[in-house]
C-alpha positions in Angstrom: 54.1 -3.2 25.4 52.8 -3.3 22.0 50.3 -6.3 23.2 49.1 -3.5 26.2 48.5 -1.2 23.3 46.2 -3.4 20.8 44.4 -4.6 24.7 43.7 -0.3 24.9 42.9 0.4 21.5 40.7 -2.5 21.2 38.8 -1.7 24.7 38.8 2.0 23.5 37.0 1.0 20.3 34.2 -1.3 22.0 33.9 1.8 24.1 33.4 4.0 21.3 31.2 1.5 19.4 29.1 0.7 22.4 26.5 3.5 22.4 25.8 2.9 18.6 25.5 -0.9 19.3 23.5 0.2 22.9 20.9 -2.4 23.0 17.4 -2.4 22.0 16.4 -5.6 23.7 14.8 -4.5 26.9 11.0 -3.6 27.6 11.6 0.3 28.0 8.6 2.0 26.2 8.6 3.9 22.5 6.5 7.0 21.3 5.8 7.0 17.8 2.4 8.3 15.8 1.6 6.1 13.1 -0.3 7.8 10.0 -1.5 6.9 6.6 -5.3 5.6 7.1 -8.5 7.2 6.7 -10.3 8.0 9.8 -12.7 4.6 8.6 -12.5 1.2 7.0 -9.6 -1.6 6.9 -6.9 0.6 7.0 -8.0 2.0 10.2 -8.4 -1.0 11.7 -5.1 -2.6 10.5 -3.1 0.3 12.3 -4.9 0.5 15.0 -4.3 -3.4 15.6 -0.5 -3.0 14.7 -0.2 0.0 17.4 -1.8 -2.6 19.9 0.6 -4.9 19.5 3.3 -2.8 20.0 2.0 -1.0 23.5 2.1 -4.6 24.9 5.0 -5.3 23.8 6.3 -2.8 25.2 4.0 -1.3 28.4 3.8 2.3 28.7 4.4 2.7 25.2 2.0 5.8 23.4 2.0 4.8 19.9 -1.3 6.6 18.5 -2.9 7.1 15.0 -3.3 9.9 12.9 -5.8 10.4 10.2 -4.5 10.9 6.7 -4.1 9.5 3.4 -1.5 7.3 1.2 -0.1 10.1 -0.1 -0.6 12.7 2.9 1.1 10.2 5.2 4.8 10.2 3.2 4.5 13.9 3.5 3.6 13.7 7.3 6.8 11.7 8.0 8.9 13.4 5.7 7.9 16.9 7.0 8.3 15.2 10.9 4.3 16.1 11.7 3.9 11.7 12.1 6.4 9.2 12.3 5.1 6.3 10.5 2.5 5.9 7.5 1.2 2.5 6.9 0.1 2.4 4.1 2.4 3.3 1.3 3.0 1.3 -2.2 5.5 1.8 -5.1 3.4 4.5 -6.3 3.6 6.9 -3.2 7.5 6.3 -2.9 8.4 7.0 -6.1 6.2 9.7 -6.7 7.5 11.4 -3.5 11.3 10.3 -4.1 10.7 12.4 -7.4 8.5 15.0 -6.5 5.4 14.3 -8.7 1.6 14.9 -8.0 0.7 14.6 -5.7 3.9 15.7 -3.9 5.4 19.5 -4.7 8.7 19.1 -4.0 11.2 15.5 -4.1 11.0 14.1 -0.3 14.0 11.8 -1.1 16.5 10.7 2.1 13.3 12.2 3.9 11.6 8.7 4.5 12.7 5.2 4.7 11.8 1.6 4.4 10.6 -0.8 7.2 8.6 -3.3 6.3 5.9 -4.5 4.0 2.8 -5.3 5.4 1.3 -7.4 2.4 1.1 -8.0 -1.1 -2.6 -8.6 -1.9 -4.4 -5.5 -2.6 -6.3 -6.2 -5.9 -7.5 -3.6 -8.0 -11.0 -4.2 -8.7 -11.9 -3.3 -12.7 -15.9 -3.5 -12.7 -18.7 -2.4 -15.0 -21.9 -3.0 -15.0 -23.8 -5.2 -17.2 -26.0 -2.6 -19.1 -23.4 -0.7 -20.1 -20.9 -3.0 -21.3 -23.7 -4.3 -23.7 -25.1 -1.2 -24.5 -21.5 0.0 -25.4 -20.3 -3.7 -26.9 -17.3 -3.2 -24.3 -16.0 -6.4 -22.9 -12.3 -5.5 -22.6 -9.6 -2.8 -22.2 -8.9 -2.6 -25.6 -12.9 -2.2 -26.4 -12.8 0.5 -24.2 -9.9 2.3 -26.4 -11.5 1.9 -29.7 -15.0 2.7 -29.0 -14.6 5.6 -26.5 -17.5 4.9 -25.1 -19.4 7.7 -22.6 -18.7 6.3 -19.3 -20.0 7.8 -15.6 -16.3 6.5 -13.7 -16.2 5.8 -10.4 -12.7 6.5 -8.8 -10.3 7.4 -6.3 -9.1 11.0 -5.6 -6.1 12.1 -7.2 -4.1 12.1 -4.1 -4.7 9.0 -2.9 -2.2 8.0 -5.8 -2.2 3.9 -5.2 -5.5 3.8 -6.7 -5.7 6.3 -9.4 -2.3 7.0 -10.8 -0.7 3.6 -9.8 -3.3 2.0 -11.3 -5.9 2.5 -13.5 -4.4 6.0 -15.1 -1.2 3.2 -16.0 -3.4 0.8 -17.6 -5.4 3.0 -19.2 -2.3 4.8 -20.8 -0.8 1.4 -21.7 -4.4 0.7 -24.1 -3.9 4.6 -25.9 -5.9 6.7 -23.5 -5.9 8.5 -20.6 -8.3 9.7 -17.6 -8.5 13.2 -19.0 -10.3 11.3 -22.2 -12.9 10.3 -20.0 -14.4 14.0 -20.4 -13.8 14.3 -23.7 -15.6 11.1 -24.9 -18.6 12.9 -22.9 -18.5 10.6 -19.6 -17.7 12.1 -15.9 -16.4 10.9 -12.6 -17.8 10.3 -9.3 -14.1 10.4 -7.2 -14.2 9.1 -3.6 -12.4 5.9 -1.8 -14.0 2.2 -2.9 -17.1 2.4 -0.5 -18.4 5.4 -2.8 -17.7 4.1 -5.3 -19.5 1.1 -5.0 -22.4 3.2 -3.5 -22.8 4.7 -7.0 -22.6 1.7 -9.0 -25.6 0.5 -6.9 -27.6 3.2 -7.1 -26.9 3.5 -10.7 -24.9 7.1 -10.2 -21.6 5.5 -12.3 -21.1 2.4 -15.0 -17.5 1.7 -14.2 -15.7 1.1 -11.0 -11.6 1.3 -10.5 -10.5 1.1 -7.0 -9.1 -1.6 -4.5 -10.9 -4.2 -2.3 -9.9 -7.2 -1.0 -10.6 -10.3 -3.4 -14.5 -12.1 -2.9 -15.5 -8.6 -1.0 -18.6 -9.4 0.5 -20.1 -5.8 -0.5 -19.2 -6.4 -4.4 -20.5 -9.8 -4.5 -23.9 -8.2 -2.3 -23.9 -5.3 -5.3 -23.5 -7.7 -8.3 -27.0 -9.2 -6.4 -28.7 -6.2 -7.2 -27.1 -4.7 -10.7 -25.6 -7.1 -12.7 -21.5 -6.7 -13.0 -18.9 -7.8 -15.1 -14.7 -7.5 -15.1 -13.0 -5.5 -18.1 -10.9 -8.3 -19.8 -7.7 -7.9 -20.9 -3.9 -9.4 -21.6 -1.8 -9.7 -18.8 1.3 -9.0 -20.7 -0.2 -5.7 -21.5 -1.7 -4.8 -17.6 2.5 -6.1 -16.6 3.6 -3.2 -18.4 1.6 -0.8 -16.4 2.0 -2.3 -13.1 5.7 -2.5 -13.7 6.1 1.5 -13.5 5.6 1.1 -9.9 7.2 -1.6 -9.0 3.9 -3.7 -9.3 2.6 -7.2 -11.0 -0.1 -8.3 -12.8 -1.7 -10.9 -11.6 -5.1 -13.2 -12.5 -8.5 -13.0 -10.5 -9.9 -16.6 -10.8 -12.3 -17.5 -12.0 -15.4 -18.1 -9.4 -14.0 -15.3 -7.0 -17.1 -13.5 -8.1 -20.3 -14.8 -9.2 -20.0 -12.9 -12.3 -16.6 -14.2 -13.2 -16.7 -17.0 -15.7 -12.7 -17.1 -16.6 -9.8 -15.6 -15.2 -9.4 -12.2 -15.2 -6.2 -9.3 -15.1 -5.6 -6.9 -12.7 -2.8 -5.2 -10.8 -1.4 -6.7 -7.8 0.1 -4.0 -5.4 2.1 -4.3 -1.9 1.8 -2.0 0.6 3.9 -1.1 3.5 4.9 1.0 6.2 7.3 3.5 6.0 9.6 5.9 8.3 10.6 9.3 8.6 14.4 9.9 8.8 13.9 11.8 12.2 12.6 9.0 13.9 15.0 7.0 16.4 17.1 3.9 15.5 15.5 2.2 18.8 11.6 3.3 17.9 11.7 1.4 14.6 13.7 -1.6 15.9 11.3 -2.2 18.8 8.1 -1.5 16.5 9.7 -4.1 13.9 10.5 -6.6 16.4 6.8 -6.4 18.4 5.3 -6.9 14.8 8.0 -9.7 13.8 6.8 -11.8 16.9 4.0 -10.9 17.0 3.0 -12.7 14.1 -0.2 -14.8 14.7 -1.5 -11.3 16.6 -0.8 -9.8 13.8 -2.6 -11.8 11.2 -5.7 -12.1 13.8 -6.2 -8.3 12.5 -7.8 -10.3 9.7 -8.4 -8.3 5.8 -5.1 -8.2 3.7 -3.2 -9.2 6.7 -4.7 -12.2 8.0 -4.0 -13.7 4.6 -0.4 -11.9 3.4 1.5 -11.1 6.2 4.2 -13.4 7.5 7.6 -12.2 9.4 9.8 -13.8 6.5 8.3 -11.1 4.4 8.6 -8.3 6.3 11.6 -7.5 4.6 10.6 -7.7 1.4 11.6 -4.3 -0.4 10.2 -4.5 -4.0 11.2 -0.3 -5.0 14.5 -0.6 -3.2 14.2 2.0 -1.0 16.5 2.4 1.9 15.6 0.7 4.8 15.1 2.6 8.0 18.8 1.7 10.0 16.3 0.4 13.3 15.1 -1.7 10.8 17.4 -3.0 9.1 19.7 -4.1 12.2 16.9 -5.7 13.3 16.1 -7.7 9.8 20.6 -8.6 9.7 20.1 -9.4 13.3 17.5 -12.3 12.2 19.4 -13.3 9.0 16.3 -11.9 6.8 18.4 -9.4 5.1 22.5 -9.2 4.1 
């Protein structure tokens, strides 16, 4: 009798257990709208190629993009309007965990972790020529003594990877700050890296601070026509400003640009894609899995991923946010994570 009774209870618990454990392993189609990238440029492209790859993995499938921004696109997911963004860092999560500027309000238990998509974006620290020897700046540290008048060219604000993940860190870490810019009598032209760039070459800024992929054709085409050099400094110094978001320093070598005669430091950030906590077990699974083997596809996108992105990775969780729970049975499924 009691061996009839441990035979019930045990069927009654697979039975109870068995909707929770339903599998996620056949072809049935997923919804999901996947935001974060601007409506132009690499980012665009990168999601629109990871969407791809999971409609034919799984036919029938509407997975769409939606304009946005690194920062707008954890607030989309949080706030349910999207149900991915692609294309957070350490900067956007922990601002948004805590509720800083960008964000209003702390979004924490709002979003999730699923994977990281790479670990190569470079922040590019330019200046031009003329001005570095007009102002006898070569380095970081130059930069803090001097105060020189500088026409900057950065990123908005709110797109917080670039700006206050990093170049507002490792200008704090030398003893000043963006809002100095102003008062030593210089001024900012804001926009993503392509106007930036525009201005250095049309001779509308002196200094550049944004991100591009490492020997960017368009920099090298740029340091052609105006002559560019990289602000120098210590490593150990730049570590301590990438480490506030969960970053690294790391060295440009020497030869990546035609301008570069050494090895020089920047900040090294990862990016990846996060979900709300609204969206179902079974939609992040089956997204994570079409990416996961889809690997080679994948990587054929080409920028950042074509040369970071492997499925070993994937789980790789440098701020130690939660994972997504379709996310993570999927990475203890393939031994990637505990």
């Amino acid at each position: 009798m009691k061996l009839v009774r441990i035979v019930l209870a045990a069927a009654a618990l697979a039975l109870a257990v068995a909707p929770a454990l339903a599998g996620f392993n056949d072809k049935n189609p997923v919804t999901a709208t996947v935001t974060g990238a601007t409506p132009s440029g690499y980012p665009r492209t990168m999601v629109e190629g990871l969407n791809a790859v999971v409609r034919d993995a799984y036919p029938g499938s509407s997975v769409s993009f939606k304009p946005n921004s690194p920062g707008g696109g954890v607030l989309a997911i949080a706030e349910g309007q999207a149900d991915f963004t692609a294309t957070a860092t350490g900067t956007e999560i922990r601002l948004a965990n805590e509720g800083g500027f960008p964000f209003k309000q702390p979004l924490k238990g709002k979003f999730s972790y699923v994977m990281q998509l790479y670990d190569n974006q470079f922040i590019h620290f330019l200046m031009t020529k003329a001005w570095a020897e007009a102002n006898g700046v070569k380095s970081w540290a130059d930069i803090a003594a001097k105060k020189p008048r500088m026409r900057l060219a950065i990123n908005r604000p709110d797109n917080p990877q670039t700006t206050i993940g990093g170049p507002y860190e490792v200008m704090k870490v030398h003893g000043f700050s963006i809002g100095d810019i102003e008062k030593w009598g210089g001024s900012y032209v804001l926009g993503n890296s392509a106007i930036g760039l525009d201005a250095i070459t049309d001779g509308k800024a002196d200094v550049f601070m944004n991100a591009r992929n490492l020997g960017d054709a368009l920099v090298k085409d740029i340091a052609g026509k105006r002559a560019l050099l990289w602000i120098d400094g210590d490593r150990a110094t730049i570590q301590k400003a990438a480490d506030t978001f969960n970053f690294k320093a790391d060295m440009v070598e020497k030869g990546t640009y035609p301008f570069m005669d050494k090895d020089y430091p920047t900040v090294r950030m990862w990016v990846s894609l996060l979900a709300g906590a609204h969206v179902p077990d079974e939609t992040v699974y089956k997204y994570v899995k079409a990416i996961a083997e889809g690997e080679s596809r994948v990587q054929s996108i080409g920028g950042s991923l074509k040369t970071s992105f492997t499925t070993p990775k994937m789980a790789t969780n440098p701020a130690s946010l939660p994972y997504h729970p379709g996310a993570l049975r999927y990475y203890r499924e393939k031994g990637l994570v505990k």
